[in-house]
C-alpha positions in Angstrom: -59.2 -63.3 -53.7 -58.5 -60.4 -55.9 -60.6 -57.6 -55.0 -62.8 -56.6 -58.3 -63.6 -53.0 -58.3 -67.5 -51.7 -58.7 -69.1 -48.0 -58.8 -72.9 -48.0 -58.4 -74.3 -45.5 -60.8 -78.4 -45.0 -60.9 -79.9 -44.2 -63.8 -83.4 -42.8 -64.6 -84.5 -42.3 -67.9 -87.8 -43.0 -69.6 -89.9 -43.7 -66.4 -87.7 -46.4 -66.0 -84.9 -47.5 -63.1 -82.2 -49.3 -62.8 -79.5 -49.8 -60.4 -75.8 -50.4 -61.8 -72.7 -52.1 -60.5 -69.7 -51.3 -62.5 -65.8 -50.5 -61.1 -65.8 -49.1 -57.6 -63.3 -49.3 -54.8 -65.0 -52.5 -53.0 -67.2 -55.1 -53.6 -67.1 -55.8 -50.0 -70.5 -55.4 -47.8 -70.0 -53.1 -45.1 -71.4 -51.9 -42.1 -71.8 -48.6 -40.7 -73.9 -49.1 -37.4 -72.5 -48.6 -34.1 -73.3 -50.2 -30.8 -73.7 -47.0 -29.0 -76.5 -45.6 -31.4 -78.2 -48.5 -31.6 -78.2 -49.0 -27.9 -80.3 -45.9 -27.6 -82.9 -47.1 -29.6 -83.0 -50.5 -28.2 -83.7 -48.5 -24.6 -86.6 -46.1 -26.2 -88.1 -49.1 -28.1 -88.2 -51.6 -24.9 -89.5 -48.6 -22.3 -92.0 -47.1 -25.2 -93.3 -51.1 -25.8 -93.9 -51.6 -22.1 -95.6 -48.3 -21.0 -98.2 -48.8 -24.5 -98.6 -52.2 -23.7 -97.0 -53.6 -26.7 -99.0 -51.2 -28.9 -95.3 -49.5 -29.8 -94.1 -52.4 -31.1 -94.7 -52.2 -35.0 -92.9 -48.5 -34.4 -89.9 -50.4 -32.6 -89.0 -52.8 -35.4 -89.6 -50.3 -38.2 -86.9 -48.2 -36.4 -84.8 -51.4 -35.2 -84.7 -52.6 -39.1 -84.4 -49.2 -41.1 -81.1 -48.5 -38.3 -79.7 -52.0 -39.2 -81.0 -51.8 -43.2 -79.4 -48.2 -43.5 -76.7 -48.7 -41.9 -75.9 -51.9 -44.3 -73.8 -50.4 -47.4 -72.8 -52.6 -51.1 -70.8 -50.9 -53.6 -71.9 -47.0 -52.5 -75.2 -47.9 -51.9 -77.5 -48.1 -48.8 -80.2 -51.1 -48.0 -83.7 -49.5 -47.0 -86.5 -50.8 -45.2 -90.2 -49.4 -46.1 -92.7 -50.8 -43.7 -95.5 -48.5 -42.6 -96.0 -49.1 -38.6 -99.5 -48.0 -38.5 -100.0 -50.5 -41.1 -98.4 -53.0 -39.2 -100.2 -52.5 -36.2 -103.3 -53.8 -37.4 -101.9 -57.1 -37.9 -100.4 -56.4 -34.5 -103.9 -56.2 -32.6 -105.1 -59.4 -34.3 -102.1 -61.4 -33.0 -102.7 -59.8 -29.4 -106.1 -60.6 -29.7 -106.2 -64.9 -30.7 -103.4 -64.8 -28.6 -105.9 -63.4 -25.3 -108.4 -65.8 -26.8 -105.7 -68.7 -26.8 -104.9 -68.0 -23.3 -109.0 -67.9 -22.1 -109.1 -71.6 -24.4 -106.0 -72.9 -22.4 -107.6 -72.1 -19.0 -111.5 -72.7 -19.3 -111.8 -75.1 -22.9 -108.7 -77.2 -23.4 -110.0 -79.0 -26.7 -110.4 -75.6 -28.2 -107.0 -74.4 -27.2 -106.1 -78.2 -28.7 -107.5 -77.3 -32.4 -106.6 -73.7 -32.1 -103.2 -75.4 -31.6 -103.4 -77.9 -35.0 -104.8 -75.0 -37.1 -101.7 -72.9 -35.9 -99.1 -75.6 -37.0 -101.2 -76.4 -40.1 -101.1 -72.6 -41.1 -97.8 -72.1 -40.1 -95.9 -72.7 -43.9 -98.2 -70.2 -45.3 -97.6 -67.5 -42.7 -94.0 -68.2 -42.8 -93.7 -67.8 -46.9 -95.7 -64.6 -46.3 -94.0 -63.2 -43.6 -90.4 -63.6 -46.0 -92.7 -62.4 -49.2 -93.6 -59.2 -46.7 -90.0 -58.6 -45.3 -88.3 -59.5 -48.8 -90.7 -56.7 -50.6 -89.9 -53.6 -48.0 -86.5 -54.0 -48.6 -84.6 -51.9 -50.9 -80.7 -51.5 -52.5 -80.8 -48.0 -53.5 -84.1 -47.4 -55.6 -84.5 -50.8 -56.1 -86.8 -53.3 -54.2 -86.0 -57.0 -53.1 -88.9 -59.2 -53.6 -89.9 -63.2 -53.1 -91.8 -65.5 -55.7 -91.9 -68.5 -54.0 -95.6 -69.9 -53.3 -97.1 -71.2 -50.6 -97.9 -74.3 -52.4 -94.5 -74.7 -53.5 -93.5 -74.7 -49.8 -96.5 -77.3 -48.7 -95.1 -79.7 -51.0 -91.7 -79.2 -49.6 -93.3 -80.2 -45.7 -95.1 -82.8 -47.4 -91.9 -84.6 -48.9 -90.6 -84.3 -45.4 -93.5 -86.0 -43.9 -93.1 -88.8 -46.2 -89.5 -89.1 -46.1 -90.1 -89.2 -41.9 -92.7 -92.1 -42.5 -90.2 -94.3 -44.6 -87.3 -93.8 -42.4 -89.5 -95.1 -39.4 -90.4 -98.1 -42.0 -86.9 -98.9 -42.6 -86.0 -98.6 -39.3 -88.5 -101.3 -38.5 -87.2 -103.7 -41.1 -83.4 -103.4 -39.9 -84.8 -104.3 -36.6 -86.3 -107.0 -37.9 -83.6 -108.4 -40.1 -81.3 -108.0 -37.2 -83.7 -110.5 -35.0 -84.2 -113.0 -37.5 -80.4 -113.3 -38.2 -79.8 -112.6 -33.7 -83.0 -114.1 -32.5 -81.1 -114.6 -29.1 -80.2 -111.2 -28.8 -83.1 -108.6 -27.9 -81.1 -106.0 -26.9 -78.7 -106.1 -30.3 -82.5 -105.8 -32.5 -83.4 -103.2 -30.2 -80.4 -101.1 -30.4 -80.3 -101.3 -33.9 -83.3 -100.2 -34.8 -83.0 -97.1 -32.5 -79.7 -96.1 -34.3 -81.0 -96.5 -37.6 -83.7 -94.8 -37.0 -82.1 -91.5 -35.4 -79.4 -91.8 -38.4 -82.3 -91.9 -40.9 -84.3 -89.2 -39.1 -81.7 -86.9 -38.6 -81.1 -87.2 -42.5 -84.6 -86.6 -43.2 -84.1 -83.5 -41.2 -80.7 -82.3 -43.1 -82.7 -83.2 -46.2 -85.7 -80.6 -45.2 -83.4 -77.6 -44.1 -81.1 -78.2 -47.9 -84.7 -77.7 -49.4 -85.3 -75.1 -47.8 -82.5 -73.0 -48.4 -83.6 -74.1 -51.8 -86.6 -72.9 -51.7 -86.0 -69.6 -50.3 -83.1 -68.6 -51.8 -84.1 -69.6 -55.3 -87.5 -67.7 -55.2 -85.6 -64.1 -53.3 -85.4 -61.2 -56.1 -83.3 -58.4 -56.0 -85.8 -55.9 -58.7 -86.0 -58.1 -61.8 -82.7 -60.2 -61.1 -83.3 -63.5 -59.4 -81.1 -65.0 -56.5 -79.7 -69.1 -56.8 -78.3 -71.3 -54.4 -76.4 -73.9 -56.1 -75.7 -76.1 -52.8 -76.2 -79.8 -53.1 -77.4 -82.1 -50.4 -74.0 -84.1 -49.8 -72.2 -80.7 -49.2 -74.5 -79.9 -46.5 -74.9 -83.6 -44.9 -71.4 -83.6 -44.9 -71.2 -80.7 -43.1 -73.4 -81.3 -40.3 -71.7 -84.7 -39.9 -68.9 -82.1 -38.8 -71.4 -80.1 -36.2 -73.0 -83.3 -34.7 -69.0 -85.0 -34.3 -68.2 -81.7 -32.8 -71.6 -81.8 -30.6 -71.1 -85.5 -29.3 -66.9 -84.8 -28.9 -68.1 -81.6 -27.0 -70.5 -83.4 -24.8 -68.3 -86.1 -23.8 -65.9 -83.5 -22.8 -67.9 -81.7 -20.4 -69.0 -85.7 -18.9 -65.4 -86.2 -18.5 -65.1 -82.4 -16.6 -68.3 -83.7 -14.5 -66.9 -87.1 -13.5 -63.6 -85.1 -13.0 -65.2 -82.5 -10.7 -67.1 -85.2 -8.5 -63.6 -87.5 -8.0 -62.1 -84.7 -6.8 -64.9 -82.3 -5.3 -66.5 -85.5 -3.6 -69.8 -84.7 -5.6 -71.7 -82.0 -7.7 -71.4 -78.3 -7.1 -74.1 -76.2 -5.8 -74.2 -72.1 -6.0 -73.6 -72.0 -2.5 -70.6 -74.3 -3.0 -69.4 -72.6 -6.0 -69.9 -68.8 -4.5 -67.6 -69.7 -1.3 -64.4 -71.8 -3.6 -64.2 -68.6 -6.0 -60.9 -67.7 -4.4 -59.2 -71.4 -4.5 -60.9 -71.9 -8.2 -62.0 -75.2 -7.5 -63.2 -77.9 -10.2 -67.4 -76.8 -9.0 -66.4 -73.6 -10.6 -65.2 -74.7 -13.8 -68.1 -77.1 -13.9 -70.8 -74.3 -13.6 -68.6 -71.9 -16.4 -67.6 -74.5 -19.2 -71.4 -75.7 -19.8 -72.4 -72.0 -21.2 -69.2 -71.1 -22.3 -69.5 -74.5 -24.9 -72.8 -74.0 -25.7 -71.9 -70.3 -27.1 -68.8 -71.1 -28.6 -70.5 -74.4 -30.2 -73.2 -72.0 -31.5 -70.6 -69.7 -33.0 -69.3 -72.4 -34.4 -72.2 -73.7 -36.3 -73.5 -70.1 -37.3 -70.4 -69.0 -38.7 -69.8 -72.3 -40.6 -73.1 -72.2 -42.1 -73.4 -68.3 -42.6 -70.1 -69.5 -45.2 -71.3 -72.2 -46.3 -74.8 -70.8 -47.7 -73.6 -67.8 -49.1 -70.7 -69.4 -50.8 -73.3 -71.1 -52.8 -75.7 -68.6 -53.8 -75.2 -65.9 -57.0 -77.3 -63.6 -58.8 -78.8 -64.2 -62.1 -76.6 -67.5 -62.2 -73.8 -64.7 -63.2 -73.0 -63.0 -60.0 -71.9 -65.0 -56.9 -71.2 -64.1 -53.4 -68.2 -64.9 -51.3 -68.1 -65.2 -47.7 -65.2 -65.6 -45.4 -66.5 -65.7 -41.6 -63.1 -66.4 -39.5 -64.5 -69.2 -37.4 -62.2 -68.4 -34.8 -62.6 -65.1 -34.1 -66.3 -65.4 -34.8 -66.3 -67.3 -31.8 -64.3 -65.7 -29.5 -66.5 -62.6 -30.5 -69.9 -64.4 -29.7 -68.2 -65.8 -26.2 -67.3 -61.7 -25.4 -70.9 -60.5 -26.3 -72.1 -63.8 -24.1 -70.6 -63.2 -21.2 -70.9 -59.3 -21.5 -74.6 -59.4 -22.0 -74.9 -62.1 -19.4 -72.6 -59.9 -16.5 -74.7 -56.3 -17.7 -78.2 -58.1 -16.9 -78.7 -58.4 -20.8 -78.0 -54.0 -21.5 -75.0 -55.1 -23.8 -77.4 -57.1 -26.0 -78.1 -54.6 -28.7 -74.4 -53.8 -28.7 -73.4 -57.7 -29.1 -76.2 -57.4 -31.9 -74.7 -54.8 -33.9 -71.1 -56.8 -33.7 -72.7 -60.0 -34.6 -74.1 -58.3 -37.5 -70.8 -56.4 -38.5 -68.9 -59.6 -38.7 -71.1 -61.5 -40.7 -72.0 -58.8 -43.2 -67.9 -57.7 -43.6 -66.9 -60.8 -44.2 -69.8 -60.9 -47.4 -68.4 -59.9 -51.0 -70.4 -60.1 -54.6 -68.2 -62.1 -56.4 -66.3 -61.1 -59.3 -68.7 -59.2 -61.7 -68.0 -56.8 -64.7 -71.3 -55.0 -64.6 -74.6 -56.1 -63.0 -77.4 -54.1 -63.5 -80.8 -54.3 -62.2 -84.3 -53.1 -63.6 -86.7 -51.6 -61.7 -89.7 -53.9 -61.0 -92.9 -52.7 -59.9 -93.6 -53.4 -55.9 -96.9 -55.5 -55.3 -98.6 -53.9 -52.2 -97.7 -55.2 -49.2 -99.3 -58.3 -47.4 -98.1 -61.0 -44.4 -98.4 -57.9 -42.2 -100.3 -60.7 -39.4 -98.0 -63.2 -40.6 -94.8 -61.0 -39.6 -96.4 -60.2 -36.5 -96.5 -64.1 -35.2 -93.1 -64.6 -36.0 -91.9 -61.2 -33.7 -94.5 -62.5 -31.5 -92.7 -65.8 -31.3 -89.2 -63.9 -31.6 -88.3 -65.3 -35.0 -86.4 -62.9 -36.9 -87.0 -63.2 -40.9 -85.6 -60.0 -41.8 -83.0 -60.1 -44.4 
């Protein structure tokens, strides 16, 4: 793809800002982080969390997003991240605090800890669409803010359609079953199996059907000042595409069966560590039973990431004028995510925030604004900030919704 070239020129006049994206050497994202620097504050973040009790840990992301965001470089210009930590600790407390209470529910009053539980998974869409609103609105492109419009209702309705879709599929799962025994009443088994493949096929459907609204969801309600984001993919595109990851899943799978059954014809039955530890030298089939399992599952993961890191962004654009391109190399994506696996596995997890800053290299170089003339984007003013609690469950739960 020809390369268009874009210079970012801010301009303030009149109380007002804008940020603008005319001819410049690249339209390429890049990324300026290295694994080295990053690595330092990964160690002062994890030693100052545990010796405050977790209290550090607002301060830790702060400095673990504004590294990553400022580091993170479009057309001349740096992302930003704005958080206040103090701020964020409040909603810190609270989460360590129904989280103590949760614990005391578990041990001494299980039906509270029950409906404690229900109310969490109830609440959940709202904190998540916060949570995004909260992450979306401290992030920055030069002097202008990202933000997110999407409503919590909105999202409810989108859960709710799922629900729905999940109770017909069980319906017509039912009725297969039943067609299937009036037409084979001699044959059980046939009405039986059936109506448990329909039913996964139609679940798993249902469940390609809920992520494709979500990407709708969020990606048509993110804002980058007064410029709003659109993701044009359609739900065949994507339920085509995960046809590919669940053939590559089952194929994968009966691969490492046939490595098993292999391993116990010739080994005369499954590997243990002790087993394993004294055939290192002759490289026996135990060995390669106990290293291909991980070594799929990562390079199966790469697989899927990469694929759908592509196939998101090459359906989203800006203002329905602008669109992204992304070219992730599967291939080397995953030989990359198998390095940083076993590395981080062999260092006791110390290479982490190094594999970290790769992953994130790869997938932001390989991320282009389409072909563009001139994009330019107002200044909008930036709401205060809320979802502070709501951010905190999801780093409480390790779910990352940063940008």
């Amino acid at each position: 793809m020809a390369r268009v070239s874009h210079r970012v020129v801010l301009h303030i006049a009149n109380f007002s800002t804008s940020l603008k994206f005319m001819q410049s050497t690249s339209n390429h994202f890049q990324f300026h982080g290295k694994g080295a620097e990053f690595f330092k504050i990964w160690v002062v973040n994890v030693l100052l969390t545990i010796v405050t009790l977790s209290l550090y840990r607002p301060w830790a992301r702060v400095r673990t997003k504004r590294y990553l965001y400022q580091n993170t470089e479009i057309n001349g210009q740096r992302f930003d991240f704005h958080a206040n930590p103090k701020s964020m600790l409040v909603g810190h407390v609270l989460v360590m605090v129904a989280l103590a209470v949760f614990a005391v529910c578990s041990l001494f009053a299980a039906p509270i800890a029950a409906l404690l539980t229900v109310v969490f998974w109830f609440a959940f869409p709202a904190l998540l669409v916060r949570s995004v609103r909260f992450n979306l609105s401290n992030t920055s492109i030069g002097n202008v803010r990202m933000g997110f419009s999407g409503s919590v209702g909105d999202y409810y309705i989108v859960l709710f359609k799922f629900l729905g879709m999940l109770i017909l599929c069980g319906v017509l799962a039912g009725l297969l079953g039943g067609l299937t025994g009036l037409v084979f009443a001699d044959a059980p088994m046939l009405k039986m199996l059936i109506t448990g493949l329909s039913l996964v096929v139609l679940e798993a459907g249902a469940i390609v059907y809920l992520i494709w609204k979500q990407a709708l969801f969020f990606g048509n309600n993110a804002q980058f000042g007064d410029m709003q984001f659109q993701s044009e993919l359609r739900f065949p595109i994507l339920l085509r595409k995960a046809a590919v990851w669940v053939a590559v899943c089952i194929g994968g799978t009966a691969a490492l069966v046939a490595a098993a059954i292999f391993a116990v014809i010739s080994g005369g039955g499954l590997p243990n560590l002790a087993t394993v530890a004294g055939r290192i030298v002759s490289a026996g089939p135990e060995l390669l039973l106990v290293i291909l399992p991980p070594l799929a599952f990562w390079a199966y993961k790469a697989f899927v990431q990469a694929s759908a890191h592509n196939l998101y962004w090459n359906h989203v654009n800006l203002n329905h004028r602008h669109p992204f391109k992304s070219a992730l190399p599967l291939g080397s994506f995953i030989g990359l995510s198998l390095i940083n696996g076993v590395l981080t596995l062999c260092t006791f997890g110390l290479y982490y925030p190094v594999a970290k800053v790769k992953i994130i290299s790869a997938k932001l170089e390989s991320l282009s604004l389409g072909d563009c003339d001139q994009l330019v984007a107002e200044f909008k003013p930036v709401e205060p900030s809320k979802g502070m609690v709501a951010d905190s469950i999801f780093d409480s739960l390790n779910i990352d919704l940063a940008l």
